[in-house]
N, CA, C and O atoms as a GROMACS GRO file, in nm:
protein
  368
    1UNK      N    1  -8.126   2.563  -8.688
    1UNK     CA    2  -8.030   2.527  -8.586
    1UNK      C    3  -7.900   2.607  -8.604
    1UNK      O    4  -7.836   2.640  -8.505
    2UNK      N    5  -7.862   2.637  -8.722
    2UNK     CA    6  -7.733   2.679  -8.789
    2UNK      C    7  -7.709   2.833  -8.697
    2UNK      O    8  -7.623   2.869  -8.616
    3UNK      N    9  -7.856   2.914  -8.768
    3UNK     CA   10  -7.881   3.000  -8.723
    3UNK      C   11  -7.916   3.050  -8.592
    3UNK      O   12  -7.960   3.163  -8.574
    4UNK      N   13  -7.896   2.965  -8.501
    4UNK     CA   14  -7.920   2.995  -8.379
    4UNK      C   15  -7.793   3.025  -8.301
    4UNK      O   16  -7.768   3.092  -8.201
    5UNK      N   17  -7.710   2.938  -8.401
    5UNK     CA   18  -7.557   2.946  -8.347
    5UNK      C   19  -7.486   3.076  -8.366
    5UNK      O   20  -7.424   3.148  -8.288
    6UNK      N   21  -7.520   3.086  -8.516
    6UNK     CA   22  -7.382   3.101  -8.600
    6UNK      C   23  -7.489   3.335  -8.562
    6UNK      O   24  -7.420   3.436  -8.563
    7UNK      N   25  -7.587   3.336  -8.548
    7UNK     CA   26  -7.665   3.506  -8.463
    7UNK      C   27  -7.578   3.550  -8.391
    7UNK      O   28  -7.504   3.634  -8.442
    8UNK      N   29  -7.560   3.518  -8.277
    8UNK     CA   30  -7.517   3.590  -8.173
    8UNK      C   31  -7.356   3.635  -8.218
    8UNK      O   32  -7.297   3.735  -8.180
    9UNK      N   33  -7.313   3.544  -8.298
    9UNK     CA   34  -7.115   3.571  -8.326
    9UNK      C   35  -7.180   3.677  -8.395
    9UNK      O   36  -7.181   3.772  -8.317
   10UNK      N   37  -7.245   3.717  -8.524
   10UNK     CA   38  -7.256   3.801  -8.606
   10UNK      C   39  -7.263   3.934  -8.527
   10UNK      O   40  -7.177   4.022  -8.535
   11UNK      N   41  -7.384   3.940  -8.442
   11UNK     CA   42  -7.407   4.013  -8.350
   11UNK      C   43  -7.268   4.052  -8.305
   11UNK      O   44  -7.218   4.156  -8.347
   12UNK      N   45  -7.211   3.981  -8.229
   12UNK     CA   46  -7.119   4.056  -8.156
   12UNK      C   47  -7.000   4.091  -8.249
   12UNK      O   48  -6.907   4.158  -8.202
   13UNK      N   49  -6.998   4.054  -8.365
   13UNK     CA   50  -6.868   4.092  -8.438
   13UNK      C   51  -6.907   4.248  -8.492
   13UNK      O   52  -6.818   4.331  -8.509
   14UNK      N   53  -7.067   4.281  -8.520
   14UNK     CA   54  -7.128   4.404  -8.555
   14UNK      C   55  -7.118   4.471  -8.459
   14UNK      O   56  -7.034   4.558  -8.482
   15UNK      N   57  -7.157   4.479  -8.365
   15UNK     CA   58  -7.136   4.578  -8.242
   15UNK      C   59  -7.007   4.580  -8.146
   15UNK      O   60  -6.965   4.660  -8.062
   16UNK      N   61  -6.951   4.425  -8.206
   16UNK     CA   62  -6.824   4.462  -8.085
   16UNK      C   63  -6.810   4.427  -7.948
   16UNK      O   64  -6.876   4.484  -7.861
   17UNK      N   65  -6.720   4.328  -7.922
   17UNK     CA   66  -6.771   4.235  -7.811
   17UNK      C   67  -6.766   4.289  -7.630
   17UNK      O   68  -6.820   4.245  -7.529
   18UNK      N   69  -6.644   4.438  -7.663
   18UNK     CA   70  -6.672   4.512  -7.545
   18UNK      C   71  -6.713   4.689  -7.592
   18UNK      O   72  -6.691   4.766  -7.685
   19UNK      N   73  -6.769   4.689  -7.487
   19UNK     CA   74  -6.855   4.840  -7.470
   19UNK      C   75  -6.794   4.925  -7.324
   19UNK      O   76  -6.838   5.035  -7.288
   20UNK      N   77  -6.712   4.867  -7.271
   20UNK     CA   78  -6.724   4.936  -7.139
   20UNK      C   79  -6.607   5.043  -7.122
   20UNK      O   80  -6.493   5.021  -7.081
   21UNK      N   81  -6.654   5.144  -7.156
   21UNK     CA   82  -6.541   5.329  -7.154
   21UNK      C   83  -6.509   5.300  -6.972
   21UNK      O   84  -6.563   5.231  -6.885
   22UNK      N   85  -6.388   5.398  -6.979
   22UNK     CA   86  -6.366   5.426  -6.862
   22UNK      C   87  -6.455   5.581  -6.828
   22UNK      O   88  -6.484   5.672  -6.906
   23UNK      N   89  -6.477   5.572  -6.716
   23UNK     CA   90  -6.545   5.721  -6.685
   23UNK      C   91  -6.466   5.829  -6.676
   23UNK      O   92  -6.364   5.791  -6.618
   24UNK      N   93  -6.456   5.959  -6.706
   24UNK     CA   94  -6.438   6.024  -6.718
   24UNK      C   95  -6.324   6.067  -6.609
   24UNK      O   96  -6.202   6.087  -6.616
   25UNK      N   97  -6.440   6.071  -6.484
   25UNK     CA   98  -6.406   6.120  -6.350
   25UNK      C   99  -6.291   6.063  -6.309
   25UNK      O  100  -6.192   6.130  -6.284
   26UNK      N  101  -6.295   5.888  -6.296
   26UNK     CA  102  -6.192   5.798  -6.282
   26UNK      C  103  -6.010   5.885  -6.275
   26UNK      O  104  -5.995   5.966  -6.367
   27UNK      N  105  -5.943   5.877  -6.223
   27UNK     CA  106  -5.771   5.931  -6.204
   27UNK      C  107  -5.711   5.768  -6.183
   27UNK      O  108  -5.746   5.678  -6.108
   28UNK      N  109  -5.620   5.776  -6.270
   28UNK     CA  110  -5.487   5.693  -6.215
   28UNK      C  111  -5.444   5.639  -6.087
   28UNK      O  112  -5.481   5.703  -5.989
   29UNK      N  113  -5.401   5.575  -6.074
   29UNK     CA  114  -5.381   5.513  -5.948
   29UNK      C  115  -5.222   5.564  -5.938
   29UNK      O  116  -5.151   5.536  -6.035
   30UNK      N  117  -5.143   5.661  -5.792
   30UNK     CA  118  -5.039   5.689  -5.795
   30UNK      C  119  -4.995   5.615  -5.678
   30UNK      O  120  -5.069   5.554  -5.600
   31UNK      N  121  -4.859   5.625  -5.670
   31UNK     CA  122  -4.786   5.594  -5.529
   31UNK      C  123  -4.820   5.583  -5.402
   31UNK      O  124  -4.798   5.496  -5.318
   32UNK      N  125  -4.893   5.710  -5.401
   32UNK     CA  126  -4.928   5.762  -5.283
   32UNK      C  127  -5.034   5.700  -5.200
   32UNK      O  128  -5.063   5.738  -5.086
   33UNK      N  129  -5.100   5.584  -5.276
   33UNK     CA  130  -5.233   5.528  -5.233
   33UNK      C  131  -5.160   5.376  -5.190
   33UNK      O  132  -5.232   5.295  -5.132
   34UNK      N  133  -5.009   5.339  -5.222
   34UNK     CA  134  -4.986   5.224  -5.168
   34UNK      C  135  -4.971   5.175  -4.978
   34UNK      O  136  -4.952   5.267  -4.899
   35UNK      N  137  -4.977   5.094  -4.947
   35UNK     CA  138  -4.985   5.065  -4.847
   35UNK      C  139  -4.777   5.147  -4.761
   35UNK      O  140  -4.683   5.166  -4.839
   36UNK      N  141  -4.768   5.166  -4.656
   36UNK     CA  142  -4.653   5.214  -4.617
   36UNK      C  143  -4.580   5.104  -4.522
   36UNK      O  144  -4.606   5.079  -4.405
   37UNK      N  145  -4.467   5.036  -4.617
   37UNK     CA  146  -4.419   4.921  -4.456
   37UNK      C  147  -4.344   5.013  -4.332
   37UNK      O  148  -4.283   5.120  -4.342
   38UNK      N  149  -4.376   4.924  -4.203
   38UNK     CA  150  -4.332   4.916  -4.067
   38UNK      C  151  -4.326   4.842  -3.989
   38UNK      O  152  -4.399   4.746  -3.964
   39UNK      N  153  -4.237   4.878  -3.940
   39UNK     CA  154  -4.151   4.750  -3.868
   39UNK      C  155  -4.052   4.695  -3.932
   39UNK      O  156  -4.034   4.719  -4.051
   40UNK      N  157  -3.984   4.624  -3.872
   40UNK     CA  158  -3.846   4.539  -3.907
   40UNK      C  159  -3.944   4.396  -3.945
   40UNK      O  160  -4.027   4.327  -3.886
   41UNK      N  161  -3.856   4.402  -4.124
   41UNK     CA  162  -3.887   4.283  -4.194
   41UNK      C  163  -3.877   4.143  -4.138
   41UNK      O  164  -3.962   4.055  -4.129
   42UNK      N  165  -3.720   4.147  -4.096
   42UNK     CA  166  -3.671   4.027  -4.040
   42UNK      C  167  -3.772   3.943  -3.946
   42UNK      O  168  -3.807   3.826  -3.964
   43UNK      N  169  -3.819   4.051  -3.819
   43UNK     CA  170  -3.888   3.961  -3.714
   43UNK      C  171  -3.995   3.921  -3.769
   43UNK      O  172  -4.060   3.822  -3.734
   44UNK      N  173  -4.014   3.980  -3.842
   44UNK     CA  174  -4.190   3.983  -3.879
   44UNK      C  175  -4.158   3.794  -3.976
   44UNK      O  176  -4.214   3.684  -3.975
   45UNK      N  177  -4.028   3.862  -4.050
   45UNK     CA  178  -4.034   3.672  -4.127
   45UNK      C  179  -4.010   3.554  -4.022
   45UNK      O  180  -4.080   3.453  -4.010
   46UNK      N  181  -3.894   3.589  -3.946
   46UNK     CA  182  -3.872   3.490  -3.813
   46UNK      C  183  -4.030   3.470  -3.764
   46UNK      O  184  -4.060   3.351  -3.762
   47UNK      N  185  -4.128   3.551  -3.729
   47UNK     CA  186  -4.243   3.474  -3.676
   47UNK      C  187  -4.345   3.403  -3.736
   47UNK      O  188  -4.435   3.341  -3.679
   48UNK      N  189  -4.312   3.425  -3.930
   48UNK     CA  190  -4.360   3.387  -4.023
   48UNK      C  191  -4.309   3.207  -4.032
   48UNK      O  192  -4.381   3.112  -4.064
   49UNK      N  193  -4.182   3.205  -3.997
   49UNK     CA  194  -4.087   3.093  -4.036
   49UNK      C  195  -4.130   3.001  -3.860
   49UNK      O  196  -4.157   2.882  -3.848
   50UNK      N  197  -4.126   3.050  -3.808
   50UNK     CA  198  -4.126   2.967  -3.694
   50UNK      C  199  -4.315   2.895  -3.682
   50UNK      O  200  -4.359   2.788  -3.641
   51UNK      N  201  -4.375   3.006  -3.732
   51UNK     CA  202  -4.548   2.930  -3.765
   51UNK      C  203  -4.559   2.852  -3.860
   51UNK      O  204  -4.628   2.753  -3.837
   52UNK      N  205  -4.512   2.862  -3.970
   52UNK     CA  206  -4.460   2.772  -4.036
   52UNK      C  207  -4.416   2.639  -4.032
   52UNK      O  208  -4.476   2.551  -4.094
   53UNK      N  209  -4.289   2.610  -3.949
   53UNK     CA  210  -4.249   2.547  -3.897
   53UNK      C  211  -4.335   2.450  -3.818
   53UNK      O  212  -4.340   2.328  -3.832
   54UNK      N  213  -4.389   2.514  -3.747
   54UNK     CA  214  -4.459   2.435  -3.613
   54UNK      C  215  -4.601   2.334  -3.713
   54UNK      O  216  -4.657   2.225  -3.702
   55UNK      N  217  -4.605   2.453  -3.804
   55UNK     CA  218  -4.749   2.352  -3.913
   55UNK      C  219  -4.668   2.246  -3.971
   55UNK      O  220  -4.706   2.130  -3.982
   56UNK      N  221  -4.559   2.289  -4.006
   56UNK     CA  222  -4.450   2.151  -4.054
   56UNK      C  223  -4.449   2.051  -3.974
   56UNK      O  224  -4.485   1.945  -4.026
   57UNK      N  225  -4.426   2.047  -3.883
   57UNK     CA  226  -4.396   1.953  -3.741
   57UNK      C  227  -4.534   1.906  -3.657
   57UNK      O  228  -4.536   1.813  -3.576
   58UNK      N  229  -4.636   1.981  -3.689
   58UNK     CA  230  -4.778   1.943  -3.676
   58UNK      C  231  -4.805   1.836  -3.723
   58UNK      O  232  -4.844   1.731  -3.672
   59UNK      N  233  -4.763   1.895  -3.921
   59UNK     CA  234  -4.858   1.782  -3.966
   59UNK      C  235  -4.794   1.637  -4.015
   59UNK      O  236  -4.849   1.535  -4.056
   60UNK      N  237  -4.626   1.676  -3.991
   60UNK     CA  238  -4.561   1.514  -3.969
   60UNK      C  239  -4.607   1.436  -3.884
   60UNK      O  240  -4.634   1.317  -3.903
   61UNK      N  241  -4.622   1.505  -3.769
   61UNK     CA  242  -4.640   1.394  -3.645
   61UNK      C  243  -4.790   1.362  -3.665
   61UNK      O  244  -4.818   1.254  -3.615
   62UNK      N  245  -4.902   1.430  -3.728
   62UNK     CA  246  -5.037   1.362  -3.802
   62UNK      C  247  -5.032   1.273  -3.883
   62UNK      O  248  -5.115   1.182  -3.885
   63UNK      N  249  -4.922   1.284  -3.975
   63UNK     CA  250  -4.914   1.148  -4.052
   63UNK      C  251  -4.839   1.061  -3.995
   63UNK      O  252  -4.870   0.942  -4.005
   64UNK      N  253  -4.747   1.092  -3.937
   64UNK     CA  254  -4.684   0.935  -3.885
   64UNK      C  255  -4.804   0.877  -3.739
   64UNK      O  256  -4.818   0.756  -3.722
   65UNK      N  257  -4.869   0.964  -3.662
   65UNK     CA  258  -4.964   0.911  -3.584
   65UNK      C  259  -5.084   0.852  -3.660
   65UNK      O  260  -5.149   0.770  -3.597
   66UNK      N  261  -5.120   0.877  -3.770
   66UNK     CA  262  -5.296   0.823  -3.849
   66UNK      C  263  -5.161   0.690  -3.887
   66UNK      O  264  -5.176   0.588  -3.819
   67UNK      N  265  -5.053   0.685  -3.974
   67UNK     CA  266  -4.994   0.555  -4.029
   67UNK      C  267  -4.986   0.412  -3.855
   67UNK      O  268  -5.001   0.292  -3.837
   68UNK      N  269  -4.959   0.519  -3.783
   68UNK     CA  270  -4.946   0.396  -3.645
   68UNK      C  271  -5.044   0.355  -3.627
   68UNK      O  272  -5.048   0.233  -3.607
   69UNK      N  273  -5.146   0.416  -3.625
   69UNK     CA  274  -5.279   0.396  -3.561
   69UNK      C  275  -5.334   0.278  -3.689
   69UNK      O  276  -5.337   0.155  -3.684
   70UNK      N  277  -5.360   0.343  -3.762
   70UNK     CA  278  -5.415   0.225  -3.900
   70UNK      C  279  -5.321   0.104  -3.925
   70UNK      O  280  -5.367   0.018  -4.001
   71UNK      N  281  -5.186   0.079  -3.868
   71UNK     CA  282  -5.141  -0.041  -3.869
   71UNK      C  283  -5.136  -0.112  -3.746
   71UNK      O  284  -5.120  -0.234  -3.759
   72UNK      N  285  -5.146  -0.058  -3.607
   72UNK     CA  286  -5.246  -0.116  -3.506
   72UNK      C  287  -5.424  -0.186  -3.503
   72UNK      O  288  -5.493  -0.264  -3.437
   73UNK      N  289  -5.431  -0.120  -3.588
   73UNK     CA  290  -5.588  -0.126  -3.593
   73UNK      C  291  -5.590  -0.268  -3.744
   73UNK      O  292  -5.689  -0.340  -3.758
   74UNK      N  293  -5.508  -0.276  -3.805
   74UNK     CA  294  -5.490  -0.367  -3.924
   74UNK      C  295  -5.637  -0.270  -4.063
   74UNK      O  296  -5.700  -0.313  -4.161
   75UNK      N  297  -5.632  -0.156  -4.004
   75UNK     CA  298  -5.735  -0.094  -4.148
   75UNK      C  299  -5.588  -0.066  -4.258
   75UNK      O  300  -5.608  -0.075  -4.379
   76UNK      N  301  -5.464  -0.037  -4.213
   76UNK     CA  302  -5.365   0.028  -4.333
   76UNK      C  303  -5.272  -0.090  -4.359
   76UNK      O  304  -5.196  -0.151  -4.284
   77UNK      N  305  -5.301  -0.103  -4.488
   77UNK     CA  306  -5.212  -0.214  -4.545
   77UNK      C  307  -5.068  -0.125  -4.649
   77UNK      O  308  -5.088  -0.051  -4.745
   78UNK      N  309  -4.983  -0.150  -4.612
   78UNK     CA  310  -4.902  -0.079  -4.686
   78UNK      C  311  -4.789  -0.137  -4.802
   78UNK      O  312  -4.697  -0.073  -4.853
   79UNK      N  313  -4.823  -0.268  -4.826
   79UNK     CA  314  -4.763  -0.407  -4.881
   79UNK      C  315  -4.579  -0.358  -4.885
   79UNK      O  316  -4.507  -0.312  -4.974
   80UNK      N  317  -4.564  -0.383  -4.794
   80UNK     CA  318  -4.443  -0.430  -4.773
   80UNK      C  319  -4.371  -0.510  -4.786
   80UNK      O  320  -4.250  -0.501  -4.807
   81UNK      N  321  -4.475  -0.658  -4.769
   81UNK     CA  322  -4.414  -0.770  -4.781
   81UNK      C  323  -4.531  -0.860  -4.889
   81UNK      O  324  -4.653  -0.863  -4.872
   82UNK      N  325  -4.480  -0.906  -4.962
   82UNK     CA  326  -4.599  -0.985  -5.097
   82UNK      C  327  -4.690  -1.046  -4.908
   82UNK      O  328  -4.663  -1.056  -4.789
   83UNK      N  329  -4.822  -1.072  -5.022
   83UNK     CA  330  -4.946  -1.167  -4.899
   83UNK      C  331  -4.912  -1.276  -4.900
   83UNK      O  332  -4.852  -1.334  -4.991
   84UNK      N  333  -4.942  -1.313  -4.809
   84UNK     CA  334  -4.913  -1.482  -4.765
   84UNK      C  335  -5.027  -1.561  -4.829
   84UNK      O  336  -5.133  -1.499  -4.816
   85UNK      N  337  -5.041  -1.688  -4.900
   85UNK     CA  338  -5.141  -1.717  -4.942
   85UNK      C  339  -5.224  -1.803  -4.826
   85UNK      O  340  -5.165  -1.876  -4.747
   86UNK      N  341  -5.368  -1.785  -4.824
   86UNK     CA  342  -5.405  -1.905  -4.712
   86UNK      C  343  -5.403  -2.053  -4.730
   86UNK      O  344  -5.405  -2.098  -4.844
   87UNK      N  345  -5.399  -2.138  -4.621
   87UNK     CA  346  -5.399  -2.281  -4.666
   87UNK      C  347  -5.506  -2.326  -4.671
   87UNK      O  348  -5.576  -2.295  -4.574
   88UNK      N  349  -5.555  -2.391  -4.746
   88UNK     CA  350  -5.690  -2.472  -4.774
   88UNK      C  351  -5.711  -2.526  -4.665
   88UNK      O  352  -5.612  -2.568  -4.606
   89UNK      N  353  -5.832  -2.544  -4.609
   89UNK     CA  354  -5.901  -2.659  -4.467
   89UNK      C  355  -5.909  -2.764  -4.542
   89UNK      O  356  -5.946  -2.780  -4.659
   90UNK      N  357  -5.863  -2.844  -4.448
   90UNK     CA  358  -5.903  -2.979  -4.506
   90UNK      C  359  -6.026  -2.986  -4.401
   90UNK      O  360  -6.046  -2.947  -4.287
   91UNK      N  361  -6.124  -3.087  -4.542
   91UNK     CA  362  -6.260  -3.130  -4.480
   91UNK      C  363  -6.266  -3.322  -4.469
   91UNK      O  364  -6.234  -3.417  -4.539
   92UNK      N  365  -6.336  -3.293  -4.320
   92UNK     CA  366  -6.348  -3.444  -4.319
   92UNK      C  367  -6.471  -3.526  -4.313
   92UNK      O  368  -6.463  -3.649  -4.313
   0.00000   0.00000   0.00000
């Protein structure tokens, strides 16, 4: 059992746990391969900020509409107020 474990570490401590050279051919990555901005930053964030926004204002009005709805419906209990205890029936 020992040996089933304790093989493979040996193994890889003898040969070395990476093997992978870079190729030869392979060049550096320069400047010149980065992407080039255009356009004006600003609008581009203003239409960033205003989509944004609108997902903001989306998903408030989803939660305050699912909270109305589930306390119409009596499924959302949100204990606000301690429970009322019930009164016993009287039997006759």
């Amino acid at each position: 059992m020992l040996s089933h474990i304790l093989r493979p570490i040996a193994r890889n401590a003898r040969t070395g746990a990476r093997s992978y050279h870079v190729p030869h051919t392979a060049k550096p990555p320069s400047m010149d391969e980065l992407p080039v901005p255009c356009g004006s930053w600003q609008e581009s964030h203003k239409k960033l900020q205003m989509k944004y926004n609108l997902q903001l204002v989306a998903g408030i009005t989803i939660l305050i509409g699912t909270i109305i709805v589930g306390r119409l419906n009596k499924t959302l209990w949100l204990n606000f107020v301690p429970p009322t205890p019930k009164k016993p029936e009287a039997s006759e």
